[in-house]
MIFI-227979 format. One record per residue: residue in one letter; residue number from 1; x, y, z of N, C-alpha, C in turn. Coordinates in nm, 3 decimals, always signed. Example, Ala and Ser with C-alpha at 12.3 -4.5 7.8 and 13.67 -1.06 7.14 Angstrom:
# MIFI-227979
type,seq,n_px,n_py,n_pz,ca_px,ca_py,ca_pz,c_px,c_py,c_pz
a,1,+1.319,-0.569,+0.780,+1.230,-0.450,+0.780,+1.320,-0.330,+0.780
s,2,+1.285,-0.225,+0.708,+1.367,-0.106,+0.714,+1.290,+0.003,+0.787
//
This chain:
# MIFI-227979
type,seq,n_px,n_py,n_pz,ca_px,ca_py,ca_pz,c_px,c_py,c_pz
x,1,-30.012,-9.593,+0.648,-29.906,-9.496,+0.635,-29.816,-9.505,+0.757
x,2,-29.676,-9.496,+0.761,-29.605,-9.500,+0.869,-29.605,-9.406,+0.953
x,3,-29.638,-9.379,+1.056,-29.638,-9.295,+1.184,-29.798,-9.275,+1.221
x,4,-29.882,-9.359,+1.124,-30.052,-9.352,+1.148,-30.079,-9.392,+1.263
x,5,-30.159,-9.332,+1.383,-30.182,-9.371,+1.477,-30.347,-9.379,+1.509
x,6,-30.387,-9.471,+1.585,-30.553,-9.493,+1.598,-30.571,-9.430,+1.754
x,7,-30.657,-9.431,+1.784,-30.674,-9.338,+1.910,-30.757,-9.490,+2.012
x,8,-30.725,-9.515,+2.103,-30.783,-9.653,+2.177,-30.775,-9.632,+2.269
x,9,-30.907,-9.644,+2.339,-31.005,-9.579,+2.463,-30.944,-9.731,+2.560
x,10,-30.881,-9.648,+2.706,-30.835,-9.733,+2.755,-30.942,-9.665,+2.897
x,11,-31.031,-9.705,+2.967,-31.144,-9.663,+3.073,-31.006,-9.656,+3.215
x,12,-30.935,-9.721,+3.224,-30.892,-9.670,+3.341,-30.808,-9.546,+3.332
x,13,-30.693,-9.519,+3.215,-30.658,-9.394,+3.181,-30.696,-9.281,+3.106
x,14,-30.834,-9.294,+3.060,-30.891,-9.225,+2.934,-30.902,-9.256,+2.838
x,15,-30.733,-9.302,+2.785,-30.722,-9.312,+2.619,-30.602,-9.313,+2.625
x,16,-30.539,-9.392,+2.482,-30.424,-9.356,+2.471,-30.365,-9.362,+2.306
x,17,-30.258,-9.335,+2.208,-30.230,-9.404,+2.081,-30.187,-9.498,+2.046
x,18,-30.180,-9.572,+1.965,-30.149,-9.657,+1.917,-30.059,-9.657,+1.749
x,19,-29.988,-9.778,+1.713,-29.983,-9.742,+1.587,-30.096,-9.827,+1.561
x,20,-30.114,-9.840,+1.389,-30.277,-9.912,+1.346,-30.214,-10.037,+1.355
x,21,-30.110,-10.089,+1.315,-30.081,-10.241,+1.335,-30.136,-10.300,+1.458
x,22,-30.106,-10.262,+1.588,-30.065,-10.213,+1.755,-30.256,-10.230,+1.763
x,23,-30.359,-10.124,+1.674,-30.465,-10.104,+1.763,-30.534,-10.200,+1.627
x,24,-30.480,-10.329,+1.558,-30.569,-10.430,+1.500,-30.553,-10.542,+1.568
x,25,-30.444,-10.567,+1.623,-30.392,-10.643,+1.683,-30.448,-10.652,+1.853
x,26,-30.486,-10.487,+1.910,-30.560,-10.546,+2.045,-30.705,-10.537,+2.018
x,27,-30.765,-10.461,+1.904,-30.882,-10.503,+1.880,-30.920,-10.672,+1.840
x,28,-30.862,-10.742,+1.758,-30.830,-10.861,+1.744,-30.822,-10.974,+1.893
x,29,-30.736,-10.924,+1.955,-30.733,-10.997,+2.113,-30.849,-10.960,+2.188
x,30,-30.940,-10.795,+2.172,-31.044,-10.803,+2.264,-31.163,-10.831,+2.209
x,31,-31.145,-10.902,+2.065,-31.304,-10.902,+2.022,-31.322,-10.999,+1.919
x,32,-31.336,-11.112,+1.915,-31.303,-11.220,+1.800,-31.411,-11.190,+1.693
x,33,-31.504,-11.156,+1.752,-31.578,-11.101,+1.587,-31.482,-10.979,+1.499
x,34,-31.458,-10.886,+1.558,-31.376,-10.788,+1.516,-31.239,-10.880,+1.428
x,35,-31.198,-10.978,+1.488,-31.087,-11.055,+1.436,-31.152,-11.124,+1.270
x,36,-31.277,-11.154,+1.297,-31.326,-11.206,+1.202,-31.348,-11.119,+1.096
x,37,-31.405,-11.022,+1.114,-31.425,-10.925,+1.014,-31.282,-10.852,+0.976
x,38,-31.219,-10.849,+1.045,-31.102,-10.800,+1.009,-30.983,-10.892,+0.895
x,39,-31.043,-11.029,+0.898,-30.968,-11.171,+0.811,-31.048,-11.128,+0.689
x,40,-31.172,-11.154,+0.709,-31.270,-11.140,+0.574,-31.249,-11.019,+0.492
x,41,-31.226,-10.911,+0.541,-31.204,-10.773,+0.490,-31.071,-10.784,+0.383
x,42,-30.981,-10.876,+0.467,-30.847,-10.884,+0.437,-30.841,-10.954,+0.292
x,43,-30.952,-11.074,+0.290,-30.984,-11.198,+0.225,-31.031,-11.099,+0.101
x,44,-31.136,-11.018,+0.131,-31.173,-10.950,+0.003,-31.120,-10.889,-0.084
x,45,-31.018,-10.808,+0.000,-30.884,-10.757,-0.015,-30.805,-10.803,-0.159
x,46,-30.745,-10.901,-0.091,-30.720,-11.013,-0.180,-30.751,-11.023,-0.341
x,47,-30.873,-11.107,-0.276,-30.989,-11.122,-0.394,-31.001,-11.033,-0.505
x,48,-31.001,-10.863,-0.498,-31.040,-10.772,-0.562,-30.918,-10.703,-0.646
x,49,-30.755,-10.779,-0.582,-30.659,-10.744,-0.615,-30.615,-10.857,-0.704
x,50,-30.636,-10.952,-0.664,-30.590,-11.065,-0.774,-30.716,-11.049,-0.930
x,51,-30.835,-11.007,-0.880,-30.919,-10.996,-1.014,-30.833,-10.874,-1.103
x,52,-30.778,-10.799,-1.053,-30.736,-10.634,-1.154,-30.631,-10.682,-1.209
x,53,-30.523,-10.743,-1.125,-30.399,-10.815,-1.212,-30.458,-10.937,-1.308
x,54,-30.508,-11.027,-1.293,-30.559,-11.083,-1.372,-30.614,-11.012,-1.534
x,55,-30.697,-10.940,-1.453,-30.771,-10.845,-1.586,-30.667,-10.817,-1.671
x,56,-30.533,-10.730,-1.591,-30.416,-10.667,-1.691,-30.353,-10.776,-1.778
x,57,-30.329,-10.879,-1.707,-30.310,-10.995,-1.784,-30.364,-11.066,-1.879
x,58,-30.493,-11.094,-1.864,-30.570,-11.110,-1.961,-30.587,-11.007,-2.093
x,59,-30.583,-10.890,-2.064,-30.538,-10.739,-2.150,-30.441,-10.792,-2.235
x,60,-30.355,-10.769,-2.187,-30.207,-10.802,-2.258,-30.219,-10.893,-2.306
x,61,-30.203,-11.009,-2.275,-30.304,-11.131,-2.364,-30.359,-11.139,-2.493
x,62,-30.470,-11.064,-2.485,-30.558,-11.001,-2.624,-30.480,-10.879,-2.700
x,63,-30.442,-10.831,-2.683,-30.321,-10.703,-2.742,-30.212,-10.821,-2.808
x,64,-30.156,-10.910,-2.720,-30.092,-11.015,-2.841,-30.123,-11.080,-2.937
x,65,-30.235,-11.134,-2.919,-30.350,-11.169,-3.006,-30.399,-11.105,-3.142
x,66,-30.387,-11.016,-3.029,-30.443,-10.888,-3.181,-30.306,-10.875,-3.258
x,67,-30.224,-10.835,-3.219,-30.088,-10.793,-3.299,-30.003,-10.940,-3.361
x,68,-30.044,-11.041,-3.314,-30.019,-11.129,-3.394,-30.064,-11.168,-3.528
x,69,-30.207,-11.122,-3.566,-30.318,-11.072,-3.654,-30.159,-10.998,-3.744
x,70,-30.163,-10.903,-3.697,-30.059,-10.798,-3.769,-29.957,-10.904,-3.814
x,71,-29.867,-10.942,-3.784,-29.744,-11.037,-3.755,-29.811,-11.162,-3.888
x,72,-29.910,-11.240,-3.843,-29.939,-11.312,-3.961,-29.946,-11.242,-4.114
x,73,-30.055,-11.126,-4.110,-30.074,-11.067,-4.205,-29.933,-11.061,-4.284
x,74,-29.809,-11.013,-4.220,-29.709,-10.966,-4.298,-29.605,-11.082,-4.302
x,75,-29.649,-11.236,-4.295,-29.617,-11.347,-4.284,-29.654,-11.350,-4.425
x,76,-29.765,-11.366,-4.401,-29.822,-11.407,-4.553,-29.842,-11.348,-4.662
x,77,-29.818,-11.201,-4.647,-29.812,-11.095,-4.789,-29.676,-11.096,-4.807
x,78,-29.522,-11.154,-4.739,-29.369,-11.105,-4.793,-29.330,-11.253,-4.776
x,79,-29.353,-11.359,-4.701,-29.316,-11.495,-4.678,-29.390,-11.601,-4.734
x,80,-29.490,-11.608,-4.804,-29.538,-11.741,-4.819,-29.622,-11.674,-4.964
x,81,-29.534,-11.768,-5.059,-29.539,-11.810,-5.179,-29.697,-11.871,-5.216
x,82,-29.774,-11.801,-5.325,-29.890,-11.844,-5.324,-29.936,-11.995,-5.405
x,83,-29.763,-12.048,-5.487,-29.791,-12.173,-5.473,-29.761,-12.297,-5.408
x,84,-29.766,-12.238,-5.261,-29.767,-12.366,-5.148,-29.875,-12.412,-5.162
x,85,-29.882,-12.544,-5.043,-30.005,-12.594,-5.015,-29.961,-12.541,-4.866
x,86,-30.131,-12.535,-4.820,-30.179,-12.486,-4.698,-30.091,-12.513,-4.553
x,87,-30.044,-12.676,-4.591,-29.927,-12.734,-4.506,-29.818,-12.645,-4.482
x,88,-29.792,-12.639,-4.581,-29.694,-12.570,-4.603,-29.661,-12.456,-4.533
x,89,-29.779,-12.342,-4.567,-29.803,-12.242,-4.463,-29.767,-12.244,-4.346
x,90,-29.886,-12.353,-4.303,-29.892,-12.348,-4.173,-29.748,-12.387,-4.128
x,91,-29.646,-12.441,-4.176,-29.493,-12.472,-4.116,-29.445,-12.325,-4.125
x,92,-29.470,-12.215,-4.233,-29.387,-12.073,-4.199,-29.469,-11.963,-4.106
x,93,-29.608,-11.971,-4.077,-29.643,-11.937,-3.971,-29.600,-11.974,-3.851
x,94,-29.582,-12.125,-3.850,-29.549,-12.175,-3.680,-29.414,-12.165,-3.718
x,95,-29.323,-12.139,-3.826,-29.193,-12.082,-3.792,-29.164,-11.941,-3.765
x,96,-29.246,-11.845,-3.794,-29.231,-11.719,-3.754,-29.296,-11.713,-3.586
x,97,-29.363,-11.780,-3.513,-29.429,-11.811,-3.413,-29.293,-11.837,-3.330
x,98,-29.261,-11.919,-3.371,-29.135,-11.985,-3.269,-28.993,-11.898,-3.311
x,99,-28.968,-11.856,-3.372,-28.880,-11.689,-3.366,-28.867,-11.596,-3.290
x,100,-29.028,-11.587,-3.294,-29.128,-11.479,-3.155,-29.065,-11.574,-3.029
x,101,-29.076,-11.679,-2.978,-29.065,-11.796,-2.900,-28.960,-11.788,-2.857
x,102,-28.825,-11.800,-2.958,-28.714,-11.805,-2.895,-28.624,-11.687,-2.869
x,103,-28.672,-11.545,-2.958,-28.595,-11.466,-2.889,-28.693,-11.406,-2.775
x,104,-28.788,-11.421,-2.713,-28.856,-11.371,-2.617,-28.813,-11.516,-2.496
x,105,-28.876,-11.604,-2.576,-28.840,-11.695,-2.390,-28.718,-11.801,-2.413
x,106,-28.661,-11.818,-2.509,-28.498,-11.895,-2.555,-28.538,-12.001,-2.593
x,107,-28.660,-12.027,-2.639,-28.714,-12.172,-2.670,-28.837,-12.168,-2.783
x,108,-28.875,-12.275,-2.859,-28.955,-12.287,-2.961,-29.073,-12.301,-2.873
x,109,-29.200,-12.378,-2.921,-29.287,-12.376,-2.876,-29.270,-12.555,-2.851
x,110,-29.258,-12.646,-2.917,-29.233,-12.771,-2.924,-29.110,-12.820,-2.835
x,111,-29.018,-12.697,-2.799,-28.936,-12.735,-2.671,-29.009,-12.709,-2.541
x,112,-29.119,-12.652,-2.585,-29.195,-12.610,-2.410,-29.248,-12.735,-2.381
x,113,-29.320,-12.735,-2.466,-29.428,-12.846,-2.404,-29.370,-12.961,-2.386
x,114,-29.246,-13.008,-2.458,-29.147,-13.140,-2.414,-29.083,-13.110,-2.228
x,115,-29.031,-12.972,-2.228,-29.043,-12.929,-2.111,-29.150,-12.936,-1.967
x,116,-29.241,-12.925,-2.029,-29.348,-12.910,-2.002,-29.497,-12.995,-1.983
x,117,-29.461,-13.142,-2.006,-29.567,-13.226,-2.035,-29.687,-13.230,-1.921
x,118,-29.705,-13.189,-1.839,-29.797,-13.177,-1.715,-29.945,-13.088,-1.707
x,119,-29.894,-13.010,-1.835,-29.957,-12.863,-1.879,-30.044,-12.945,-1.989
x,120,-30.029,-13.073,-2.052,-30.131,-13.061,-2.142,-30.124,-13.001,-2.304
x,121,-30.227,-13.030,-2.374,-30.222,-12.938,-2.528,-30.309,-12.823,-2.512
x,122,-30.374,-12.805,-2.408,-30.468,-12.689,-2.436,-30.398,-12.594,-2.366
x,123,-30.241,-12.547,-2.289,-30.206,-12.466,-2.228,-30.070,-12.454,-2.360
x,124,-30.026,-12.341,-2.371,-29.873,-12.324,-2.484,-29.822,-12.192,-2.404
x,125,-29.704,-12.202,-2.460,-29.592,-12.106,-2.421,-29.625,-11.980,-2.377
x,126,-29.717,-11.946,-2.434,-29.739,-11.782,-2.446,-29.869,-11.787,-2.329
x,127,-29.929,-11.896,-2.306,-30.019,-11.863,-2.171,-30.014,-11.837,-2.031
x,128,-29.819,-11.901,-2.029,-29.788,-11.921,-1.926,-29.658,-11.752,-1.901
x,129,-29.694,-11.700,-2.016,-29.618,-11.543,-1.984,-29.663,-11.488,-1.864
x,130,-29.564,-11.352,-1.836,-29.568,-11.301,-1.726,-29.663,-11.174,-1.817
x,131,-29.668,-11.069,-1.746,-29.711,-10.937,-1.756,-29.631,-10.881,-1.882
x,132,-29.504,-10.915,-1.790,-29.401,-10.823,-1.876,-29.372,-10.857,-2.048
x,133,-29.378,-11.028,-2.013,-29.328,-11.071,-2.154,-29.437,-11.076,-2.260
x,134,-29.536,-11.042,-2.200,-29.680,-11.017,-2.315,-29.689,-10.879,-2.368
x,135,-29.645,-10.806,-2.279,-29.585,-10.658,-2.358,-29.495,-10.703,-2.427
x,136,-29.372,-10.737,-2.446,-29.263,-10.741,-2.527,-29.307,-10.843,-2.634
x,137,-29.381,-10.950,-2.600,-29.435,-11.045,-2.694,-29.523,-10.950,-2.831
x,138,-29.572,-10.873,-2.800,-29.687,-10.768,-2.857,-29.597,-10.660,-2.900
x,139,-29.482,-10.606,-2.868,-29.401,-10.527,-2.955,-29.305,-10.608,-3.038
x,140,-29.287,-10.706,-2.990,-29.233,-10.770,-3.120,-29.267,-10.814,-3.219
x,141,-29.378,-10.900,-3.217,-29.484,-10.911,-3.315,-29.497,-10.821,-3.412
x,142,-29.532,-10.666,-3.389,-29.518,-10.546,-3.458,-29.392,-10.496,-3.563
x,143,-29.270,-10.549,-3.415,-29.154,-10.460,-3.532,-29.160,-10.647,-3.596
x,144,-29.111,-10.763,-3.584,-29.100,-10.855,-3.689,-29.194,-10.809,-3.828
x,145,-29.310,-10.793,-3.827,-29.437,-10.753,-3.922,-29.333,-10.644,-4.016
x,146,-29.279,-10.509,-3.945,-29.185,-10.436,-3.964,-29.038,-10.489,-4.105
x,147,-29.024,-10.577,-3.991,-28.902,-10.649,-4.049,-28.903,-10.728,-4.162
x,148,-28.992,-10.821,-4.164,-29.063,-10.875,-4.245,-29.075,-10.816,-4.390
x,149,-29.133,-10.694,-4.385,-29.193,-10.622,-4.477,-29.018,-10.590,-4.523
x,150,-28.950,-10.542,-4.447,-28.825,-10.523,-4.510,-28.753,-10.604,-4.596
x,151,-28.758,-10.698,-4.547,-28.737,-10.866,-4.685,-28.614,-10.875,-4.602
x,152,-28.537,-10.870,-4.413,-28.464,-10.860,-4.347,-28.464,-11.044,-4.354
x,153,-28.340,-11.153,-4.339,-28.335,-11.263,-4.352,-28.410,-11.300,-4.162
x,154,-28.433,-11.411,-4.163,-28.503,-11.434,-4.032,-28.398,-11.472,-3.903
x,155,-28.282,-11.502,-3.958,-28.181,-11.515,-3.864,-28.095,-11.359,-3.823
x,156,-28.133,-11.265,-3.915,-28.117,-11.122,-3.854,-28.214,-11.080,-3.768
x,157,-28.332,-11.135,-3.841,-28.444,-11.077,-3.762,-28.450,-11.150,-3.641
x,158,-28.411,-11.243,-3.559,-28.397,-11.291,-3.457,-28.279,-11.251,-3.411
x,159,-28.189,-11.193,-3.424,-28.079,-11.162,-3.364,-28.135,-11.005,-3.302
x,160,-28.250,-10.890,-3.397,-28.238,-10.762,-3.380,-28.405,-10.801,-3.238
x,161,-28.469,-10.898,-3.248,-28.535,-10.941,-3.205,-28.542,-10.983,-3.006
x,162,-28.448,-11.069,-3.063,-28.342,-11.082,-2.905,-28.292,-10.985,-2.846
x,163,-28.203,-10.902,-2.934,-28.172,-10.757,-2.833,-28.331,-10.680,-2.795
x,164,-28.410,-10.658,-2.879,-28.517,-10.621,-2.838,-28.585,-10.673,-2.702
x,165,-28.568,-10.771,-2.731,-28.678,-10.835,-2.600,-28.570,-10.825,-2.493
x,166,-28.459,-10.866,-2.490,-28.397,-10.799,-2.356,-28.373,-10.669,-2.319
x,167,-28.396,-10.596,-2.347,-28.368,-10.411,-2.364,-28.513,-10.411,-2.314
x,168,-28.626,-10.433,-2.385,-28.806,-10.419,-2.296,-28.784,-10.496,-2.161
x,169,-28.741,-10.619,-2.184,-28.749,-10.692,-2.019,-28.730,-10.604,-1.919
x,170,-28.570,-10.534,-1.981,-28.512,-10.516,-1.880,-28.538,-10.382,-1.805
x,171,-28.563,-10.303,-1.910,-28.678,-10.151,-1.877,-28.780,-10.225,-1.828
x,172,-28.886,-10.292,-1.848,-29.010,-10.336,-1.790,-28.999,-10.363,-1.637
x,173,-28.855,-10.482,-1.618,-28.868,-10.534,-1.498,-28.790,-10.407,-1.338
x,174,-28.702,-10.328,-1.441,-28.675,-10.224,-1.374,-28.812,-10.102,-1.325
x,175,-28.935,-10.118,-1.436,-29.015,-10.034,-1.376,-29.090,-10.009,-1.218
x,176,-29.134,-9.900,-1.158,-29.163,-9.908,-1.009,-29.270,-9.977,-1.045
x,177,-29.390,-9.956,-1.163,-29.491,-9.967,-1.171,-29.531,-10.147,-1.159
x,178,-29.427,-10.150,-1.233,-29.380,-10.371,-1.270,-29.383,-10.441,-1.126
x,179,-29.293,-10.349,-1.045,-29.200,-10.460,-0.936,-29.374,-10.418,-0.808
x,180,-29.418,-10.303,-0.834,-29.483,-10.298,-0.699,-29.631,-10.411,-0.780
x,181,-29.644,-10.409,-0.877,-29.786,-10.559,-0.920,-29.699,-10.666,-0.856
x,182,-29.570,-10.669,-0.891,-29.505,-10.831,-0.864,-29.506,-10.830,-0.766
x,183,-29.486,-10.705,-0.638,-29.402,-10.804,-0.503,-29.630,-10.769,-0.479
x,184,-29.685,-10.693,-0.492,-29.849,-10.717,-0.459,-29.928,-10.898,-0.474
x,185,-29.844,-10.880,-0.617,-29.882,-11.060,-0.656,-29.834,-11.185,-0.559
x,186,-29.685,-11.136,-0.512,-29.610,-11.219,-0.459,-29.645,-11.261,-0.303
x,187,-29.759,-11.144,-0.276,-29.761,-11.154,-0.122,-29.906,-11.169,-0.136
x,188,-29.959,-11.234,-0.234,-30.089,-11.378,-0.266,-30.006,-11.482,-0.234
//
């Protein structure tokens, strides 16, 4: 806290204050174990803060997951004709996929990874989201399912889609709650 002061026993004058920066810093110079424990503490620090963001991430993650569940479901009860073949499908699933794709990150999924060749087949677009865009990934999913059900054409629905996901970004990235994980993350 700013104006926190530690109290540091000085034997020729008694004592005197310090701020805590001020009394880690001469504990540090008079005691290298103290320095040590004071790195490791720091180290754990760390450690225990990158596991909770992680966790939230991983959260959000599975919440897309799940609501994509939703998102298919209403793929396949208003979009896909029950006399396709399975192929078939699978091209209007991975076209409603890459809808999600481009009005959330401006790109399909098959432009990432051309982007992207370093990453491999076992990493895709949506692994490499932030916090924020796995929330908005996961409300969109929902209203498309929404939309969907409306019998809305898919080039509307990507247009009402896009304003969506920039309107969440932009509330999200404006939140205190957003920017103080990011600049916490940032100063890993």
């Amino acid at each position: 806290m700013p104006g926190e002061s530690f109290h540091v026993v000085d034997v020729h004058s008694g004592g005197t204050f310090a701020h805590r920066d001020i009394a880690f810093e001469f504990g540090t110079w008079l005691s290298a174990e103290f320095k040590y424990y004071l790195i490791l503490e720091f180290q754990r620090l760390q450690k225990e803060e990158q596991k909770h963001l992680s966790a939230e991430w991983d959260l959000q993650r599975t919440l897309a997951k799940i609501n994509y569940r939703i998102h298919t479901d209403a793929v396949r009860e208003h979009l896909i004709p029950l006399e396709i073949t399975k192929a078939q499908a699978r091209f209007t699933y991975a076209s409603e996929a890459d809808l999600l794709n481009v009005a959330l990150f401006g790109m399909t999924a098959s432009e990432w990874r051309a982007a992207n060749p370093e990453v491999g087949k076992k990493v895709n677009i949506r692994d490499g989201a932030t916090l924020e865009q796995l929330v908005v990934l996961s409300n969109m999913e929902s209203i498309n399912a929404l939309l969907i059900g409306q019998g809305l054409p898919q080039g509307e629905r990507l247009t009402h889609l896009n304003r969506t996901a920039i309107t969440q970004m932009t509330s999200l990235l404006g939140s205190e709650h957003i920017r103080q994980l990011a600049s916490s993350n940032d100063e890993q």
